[in-house]
N, CA, C and O of each residue as an XYZ file, in Angstrom:
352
protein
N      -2.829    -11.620      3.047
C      -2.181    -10.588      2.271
C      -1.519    -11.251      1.072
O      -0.579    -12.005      1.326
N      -1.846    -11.091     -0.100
C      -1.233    -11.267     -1.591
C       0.174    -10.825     -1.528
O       0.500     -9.730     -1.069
N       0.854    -11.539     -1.913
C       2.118    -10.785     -2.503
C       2.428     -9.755     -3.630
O       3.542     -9.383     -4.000
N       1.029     -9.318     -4.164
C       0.636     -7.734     -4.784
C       0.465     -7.211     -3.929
O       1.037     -6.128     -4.053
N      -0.144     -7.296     -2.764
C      -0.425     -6.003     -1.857
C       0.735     -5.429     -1.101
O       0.619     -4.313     -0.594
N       2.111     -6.279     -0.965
C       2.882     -6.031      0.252
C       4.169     -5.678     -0.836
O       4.681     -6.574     -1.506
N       4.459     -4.754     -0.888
C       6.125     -4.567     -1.654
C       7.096     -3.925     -0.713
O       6.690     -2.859     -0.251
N       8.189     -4.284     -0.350
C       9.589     -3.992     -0.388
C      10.537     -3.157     -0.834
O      11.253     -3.592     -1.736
N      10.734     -2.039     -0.427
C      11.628     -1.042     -1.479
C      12.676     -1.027     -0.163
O      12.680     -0.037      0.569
N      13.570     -2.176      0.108
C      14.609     -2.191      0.810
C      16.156     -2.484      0.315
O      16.157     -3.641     -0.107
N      16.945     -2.141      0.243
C      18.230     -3.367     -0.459
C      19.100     -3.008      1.163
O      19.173     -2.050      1.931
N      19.547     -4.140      1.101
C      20.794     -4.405      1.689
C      21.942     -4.167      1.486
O      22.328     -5.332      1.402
N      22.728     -3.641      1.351
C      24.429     -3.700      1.226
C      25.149     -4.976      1.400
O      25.781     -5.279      2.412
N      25.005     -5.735      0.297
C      25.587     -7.062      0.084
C      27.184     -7.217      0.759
O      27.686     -8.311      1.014
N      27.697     -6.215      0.934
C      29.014     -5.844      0.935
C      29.369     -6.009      2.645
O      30.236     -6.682      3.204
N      28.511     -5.265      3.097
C      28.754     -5.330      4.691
C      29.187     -6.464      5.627
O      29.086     -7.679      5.462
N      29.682     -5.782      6.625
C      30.058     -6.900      7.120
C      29.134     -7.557      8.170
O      29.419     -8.588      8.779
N      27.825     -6.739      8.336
C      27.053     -7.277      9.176
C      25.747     -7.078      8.403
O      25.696     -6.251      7.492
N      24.597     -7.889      8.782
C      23.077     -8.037      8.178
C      22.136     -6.473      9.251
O      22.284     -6.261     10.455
N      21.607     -5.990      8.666
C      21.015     -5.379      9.529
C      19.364     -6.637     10.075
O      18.895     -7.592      9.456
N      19.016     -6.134     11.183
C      18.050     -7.119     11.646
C      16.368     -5.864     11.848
O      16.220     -4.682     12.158
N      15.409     -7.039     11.447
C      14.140     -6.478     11.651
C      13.544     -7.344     12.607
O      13.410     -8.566     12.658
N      13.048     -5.907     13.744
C      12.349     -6.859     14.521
C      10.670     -6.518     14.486
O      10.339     -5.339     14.611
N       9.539     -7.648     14.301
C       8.014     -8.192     13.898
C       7.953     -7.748     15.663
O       8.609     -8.151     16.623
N       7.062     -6.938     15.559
C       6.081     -6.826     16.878
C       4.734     -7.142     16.460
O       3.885     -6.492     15.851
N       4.764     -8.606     17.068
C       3.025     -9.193     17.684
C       3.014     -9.677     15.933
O       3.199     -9.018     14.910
N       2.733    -11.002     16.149
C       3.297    -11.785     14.627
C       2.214    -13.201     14.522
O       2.340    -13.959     13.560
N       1.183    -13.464     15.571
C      -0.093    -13.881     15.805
C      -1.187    -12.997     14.666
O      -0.920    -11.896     14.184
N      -2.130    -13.592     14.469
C      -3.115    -13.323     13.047
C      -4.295    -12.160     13.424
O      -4.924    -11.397     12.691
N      -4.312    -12.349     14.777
C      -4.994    -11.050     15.266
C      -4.664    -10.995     16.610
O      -3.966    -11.941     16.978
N      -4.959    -10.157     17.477
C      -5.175     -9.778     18.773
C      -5.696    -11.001     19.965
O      -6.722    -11.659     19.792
N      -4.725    -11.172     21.270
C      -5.009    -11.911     21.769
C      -5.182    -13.429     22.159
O      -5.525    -13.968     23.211
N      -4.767    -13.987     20.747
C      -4.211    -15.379     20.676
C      -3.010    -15.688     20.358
O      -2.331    -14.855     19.758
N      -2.579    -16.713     20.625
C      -1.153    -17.186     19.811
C      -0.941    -17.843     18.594
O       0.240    -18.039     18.306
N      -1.817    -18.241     17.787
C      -2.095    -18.774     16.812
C      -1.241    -17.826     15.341
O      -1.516    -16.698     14.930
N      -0.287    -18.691     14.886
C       0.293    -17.807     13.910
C      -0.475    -18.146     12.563
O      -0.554    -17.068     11.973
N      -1.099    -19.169     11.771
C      -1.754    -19.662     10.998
C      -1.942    -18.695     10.017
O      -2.459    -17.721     10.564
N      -1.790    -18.516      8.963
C      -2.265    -17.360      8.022
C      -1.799    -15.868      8.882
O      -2.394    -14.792      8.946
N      -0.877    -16.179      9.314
C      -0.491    -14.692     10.052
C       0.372    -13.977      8.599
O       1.066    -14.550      7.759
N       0.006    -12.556      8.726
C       0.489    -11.509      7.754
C       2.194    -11.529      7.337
O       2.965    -11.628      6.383
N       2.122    -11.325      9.096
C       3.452    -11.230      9.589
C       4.360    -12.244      8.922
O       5.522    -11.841      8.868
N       4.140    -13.594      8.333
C       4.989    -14.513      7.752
C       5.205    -13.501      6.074
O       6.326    -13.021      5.907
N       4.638    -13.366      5.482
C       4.845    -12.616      4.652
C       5.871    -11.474      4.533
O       6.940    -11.418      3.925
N       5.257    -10.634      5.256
C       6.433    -10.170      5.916
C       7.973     -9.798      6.096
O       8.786     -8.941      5.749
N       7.869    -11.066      6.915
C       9.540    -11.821      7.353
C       9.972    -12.196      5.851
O      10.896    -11.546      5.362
N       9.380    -13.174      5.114
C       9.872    -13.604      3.637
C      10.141    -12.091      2.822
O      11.148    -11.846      2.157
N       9.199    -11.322      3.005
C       9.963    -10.216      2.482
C      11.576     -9.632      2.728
O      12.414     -9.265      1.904
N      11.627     -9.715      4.291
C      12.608     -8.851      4.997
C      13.585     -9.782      4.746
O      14.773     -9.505      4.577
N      13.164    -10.747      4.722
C      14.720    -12.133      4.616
C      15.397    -11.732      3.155
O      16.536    -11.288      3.006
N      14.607    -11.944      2.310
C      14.882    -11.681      0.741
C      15.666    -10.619      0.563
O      16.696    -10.701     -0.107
N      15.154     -9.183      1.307
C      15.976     -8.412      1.259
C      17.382     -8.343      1.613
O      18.212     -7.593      1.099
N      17.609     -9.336      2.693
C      18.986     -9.257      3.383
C      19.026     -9.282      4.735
O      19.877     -9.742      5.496
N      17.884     -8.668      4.962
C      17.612     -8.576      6.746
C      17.583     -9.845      7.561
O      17.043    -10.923      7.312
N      18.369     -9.410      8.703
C      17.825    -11.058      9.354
C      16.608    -10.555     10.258
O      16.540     -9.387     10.642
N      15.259    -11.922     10.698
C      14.497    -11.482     11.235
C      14.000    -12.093     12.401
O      13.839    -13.306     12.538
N      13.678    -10.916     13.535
C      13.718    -11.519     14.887
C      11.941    -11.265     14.728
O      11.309    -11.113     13.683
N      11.284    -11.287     16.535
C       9.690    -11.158     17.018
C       9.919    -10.775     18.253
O      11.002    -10.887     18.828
N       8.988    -10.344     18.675
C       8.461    -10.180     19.939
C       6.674    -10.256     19.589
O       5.974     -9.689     18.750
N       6.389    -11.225     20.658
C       4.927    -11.383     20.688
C       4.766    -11.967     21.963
O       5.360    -13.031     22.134
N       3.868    -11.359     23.222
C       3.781    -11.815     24.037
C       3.285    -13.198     24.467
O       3.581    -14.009     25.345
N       2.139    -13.087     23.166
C       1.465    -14.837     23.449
C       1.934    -16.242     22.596
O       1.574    -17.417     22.522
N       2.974    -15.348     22.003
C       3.778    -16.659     20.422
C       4.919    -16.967     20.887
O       5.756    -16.067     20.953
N       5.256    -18.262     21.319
C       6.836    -18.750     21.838
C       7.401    -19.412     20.798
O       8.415    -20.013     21.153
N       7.081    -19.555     19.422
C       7.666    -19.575     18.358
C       7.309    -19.233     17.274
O       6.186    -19.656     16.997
N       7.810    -18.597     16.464
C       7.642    -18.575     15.064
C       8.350    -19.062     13.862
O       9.569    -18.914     13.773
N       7.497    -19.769     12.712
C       8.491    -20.281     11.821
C       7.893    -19.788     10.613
O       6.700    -19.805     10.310
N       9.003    -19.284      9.869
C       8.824    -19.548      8.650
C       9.558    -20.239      7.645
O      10.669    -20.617      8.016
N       9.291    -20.463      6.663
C       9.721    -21.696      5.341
C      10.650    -22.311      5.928
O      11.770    -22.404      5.426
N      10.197    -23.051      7.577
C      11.198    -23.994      8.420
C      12.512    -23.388      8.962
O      13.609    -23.860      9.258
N      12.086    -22.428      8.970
C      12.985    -21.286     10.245
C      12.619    -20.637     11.304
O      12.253    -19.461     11.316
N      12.709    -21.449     12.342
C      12.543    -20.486     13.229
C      13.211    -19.283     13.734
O      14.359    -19.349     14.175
N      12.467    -18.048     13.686
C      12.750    -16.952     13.890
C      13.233    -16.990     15.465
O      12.683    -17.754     16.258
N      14.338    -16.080     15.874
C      14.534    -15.667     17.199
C      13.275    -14.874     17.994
O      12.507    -14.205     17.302
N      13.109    -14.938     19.168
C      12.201    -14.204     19.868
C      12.665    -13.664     20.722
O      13.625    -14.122     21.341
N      12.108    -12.546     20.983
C      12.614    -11.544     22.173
C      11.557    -11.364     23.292
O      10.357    -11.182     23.089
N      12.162    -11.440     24.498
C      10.946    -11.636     25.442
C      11.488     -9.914     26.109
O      11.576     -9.611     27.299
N      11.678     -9.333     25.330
C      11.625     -7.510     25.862
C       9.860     -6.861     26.504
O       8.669     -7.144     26.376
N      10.556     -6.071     27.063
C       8.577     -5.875     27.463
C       8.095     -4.832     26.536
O       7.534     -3.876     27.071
N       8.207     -4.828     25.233
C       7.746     -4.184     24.399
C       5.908     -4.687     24.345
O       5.001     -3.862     24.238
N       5.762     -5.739     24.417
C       4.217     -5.979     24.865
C       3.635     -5.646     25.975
O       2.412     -5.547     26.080
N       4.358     -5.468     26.799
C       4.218     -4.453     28.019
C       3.800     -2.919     27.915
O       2.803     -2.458     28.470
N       4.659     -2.214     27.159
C       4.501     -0.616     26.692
C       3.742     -0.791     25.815
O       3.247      0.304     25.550
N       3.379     -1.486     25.238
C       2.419     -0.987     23.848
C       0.803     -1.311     24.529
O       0.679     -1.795     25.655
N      -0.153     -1.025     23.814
C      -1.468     -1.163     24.951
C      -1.400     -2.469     23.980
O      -0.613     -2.756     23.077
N      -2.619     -3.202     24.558
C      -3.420     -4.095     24.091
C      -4.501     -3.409     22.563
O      -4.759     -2.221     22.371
N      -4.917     -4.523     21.742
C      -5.454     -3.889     20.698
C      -6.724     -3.510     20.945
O      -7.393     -2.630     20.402
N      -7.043     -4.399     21.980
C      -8.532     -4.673     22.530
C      -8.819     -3.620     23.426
O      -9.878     -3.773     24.035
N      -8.040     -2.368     23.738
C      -8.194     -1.407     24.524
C      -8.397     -0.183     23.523
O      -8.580      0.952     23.964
């Protein structure tokens, strides 16, 4: 994904006293592996960061994610649980 294709119409409230947080469901490059490599999802996050947001994941098969040498928090919620598989 280009950084023409993906825009942001978010602002933050610089002012606040807290960050609001975005959380990336399934942040792997496609379905079924863990491989983040050219994943979308980094894009993404650099968006949501820029904005102000802090940014978490949940991905059942990814036990870390980093971007520009941050690792993101992960949530082991069973949101990969309720959601189907893509492959279904």
């Amino acid at each position: 994904m280009s950084s023409s294709a993906f825009s942001l119409s978010l602002q933050c409230d610089e002012t606040a006293s807290y960050r609001p947080t975005a959380l990336l469901v399934g942040v792997a490059y496609k379905p079924g592996v863990a491989d983040t490599r050219e994943t979308p999802a980094a894009e993404i996050a650099r968006a949501l960061v820029s904005a102000g947001l802090n940014v978490e994941f949940v991905d059942p098969l990814v036990s870390e994610f980093e971007v520009d040498g941050v690792s993101l928090i992960r949530h082991d919620h069973a949101v990969g649980q309720v959601l189907p598989p893509a492959s279904r």
